[in-house]
matplotlib code that plots the C-alpha trace (Angstrom):
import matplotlib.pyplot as plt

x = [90.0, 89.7, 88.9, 85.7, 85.9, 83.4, 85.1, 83.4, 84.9, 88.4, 88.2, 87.4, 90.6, 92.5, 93.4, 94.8, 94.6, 95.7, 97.9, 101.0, 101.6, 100.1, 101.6, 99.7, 96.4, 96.8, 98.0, 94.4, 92.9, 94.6, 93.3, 89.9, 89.5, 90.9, 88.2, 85.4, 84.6, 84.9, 87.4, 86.2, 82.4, 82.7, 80.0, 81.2, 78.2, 78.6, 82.1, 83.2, 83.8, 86.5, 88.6, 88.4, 90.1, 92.6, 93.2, 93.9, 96.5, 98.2, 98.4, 100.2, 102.8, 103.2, 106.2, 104.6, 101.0, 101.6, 101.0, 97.5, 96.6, 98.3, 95.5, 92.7, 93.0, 94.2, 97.3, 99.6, 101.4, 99.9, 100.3, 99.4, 102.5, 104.3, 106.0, 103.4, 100.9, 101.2, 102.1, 98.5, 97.2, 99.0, 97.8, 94.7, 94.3, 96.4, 93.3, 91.2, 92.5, 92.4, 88.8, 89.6, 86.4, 82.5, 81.8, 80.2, 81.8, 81.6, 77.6, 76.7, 75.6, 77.0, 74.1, 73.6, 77.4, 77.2, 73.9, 75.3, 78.4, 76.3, 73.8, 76.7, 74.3, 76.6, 80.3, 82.2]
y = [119.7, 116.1, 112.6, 111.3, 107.1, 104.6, 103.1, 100.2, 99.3, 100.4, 97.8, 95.3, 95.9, 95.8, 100.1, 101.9, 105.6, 107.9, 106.8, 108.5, 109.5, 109.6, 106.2, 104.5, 105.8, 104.5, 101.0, 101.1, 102.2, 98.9, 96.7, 98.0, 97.2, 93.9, 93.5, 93.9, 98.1, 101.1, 103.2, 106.5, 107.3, 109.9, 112.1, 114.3, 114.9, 118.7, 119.0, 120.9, 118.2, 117.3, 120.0, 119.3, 115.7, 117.1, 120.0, 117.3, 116.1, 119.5, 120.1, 116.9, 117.2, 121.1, 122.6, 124.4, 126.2, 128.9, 127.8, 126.5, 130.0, 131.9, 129.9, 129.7, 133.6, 135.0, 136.7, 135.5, 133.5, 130.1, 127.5, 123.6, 123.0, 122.3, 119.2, 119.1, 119.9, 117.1, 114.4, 115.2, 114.6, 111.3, 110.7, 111.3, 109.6, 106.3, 105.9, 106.0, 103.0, 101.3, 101.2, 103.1, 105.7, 104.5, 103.3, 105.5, 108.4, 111.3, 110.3, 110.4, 114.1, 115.2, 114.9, 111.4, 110.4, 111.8, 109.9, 106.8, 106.9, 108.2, 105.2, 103.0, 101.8, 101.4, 101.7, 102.3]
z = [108.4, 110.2, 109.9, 111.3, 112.1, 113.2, 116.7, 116.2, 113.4, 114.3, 117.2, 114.9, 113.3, 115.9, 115.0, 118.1, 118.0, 117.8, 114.3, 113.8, 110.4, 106.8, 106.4, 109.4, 107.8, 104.9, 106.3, 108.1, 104.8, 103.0, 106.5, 106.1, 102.4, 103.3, 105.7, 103.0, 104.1, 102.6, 104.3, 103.3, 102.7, 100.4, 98.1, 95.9, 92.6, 93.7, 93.1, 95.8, 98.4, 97.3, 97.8, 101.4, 100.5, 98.9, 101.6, 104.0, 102.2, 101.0, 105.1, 105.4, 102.9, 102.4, 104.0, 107.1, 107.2, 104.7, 100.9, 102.3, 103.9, 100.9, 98.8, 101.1, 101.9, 98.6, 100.7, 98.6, 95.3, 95.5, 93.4, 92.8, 90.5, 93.4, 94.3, 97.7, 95.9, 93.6, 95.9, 97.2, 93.8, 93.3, 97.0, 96.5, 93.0, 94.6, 97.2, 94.2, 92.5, 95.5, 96.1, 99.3, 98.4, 98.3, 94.9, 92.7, 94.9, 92.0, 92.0, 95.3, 96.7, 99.7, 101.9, 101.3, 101.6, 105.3, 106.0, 105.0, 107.5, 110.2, 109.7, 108.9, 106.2, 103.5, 104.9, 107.9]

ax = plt.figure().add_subplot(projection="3d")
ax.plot(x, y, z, "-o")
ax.set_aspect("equal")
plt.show()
């Protein structure tokens, strides 16, 4: 999974790549919502986006590469009452409340989410 980011925009906040840690992206999430953007074009009215969201996250703070290929390729016990697997969750949910995610986001399909970041016609 990765992160795609408008350059333009990164510039204008004054964001040097490549960041660090989970903690630097979210301090560019917080600067860009500061700035009057959206941080993260999102569409997710098919429900299964956003499992790639959370996947990104479960990489981060997992210990090492094998709950996520336990779950992804059924080889193993895998669970998401974990302590990882719920500091994604919170994660995830956190950026919610923020206003870090398009408006709307559980409404707009997946198609159109991409469109919009691509066009830059509705965030950055």
């Amino acid at each position: 999974m990765g992160v795609y980011y408008n350059k333009a925009d990164l510039k204008k906040l004054g964001v040097t790549l490549p960041l660090a840690n989970i903690t630097d992206f979210e301090a560019v999430l917080a600067k860009a919502k500061a700035a009057g953007m959206t941080p993260i074009e999102f569409g997710d009215l098919e429900q299964w986006p956003g499992i790639h969201e959370y996947q990104i996250l479960w990489n981060i703070f997992a210990p090492g590469a094998q709950p996520l290929l336990k779950y992804v390729f059924g080889t193993g016990p895998a669970s998401f009452d974990t302590a990882w697997a719920k500091q994604a969750a919170n994660t995830l949910q956190s950026w919610v409340k923020s206003g870090y995610f398009e408006g709307g986001f559980n409404g707009i399909d997946y198609q159109t989410a991409w469109e919009q970041f691509t066009k830059g016609s509705r965030s950055s």
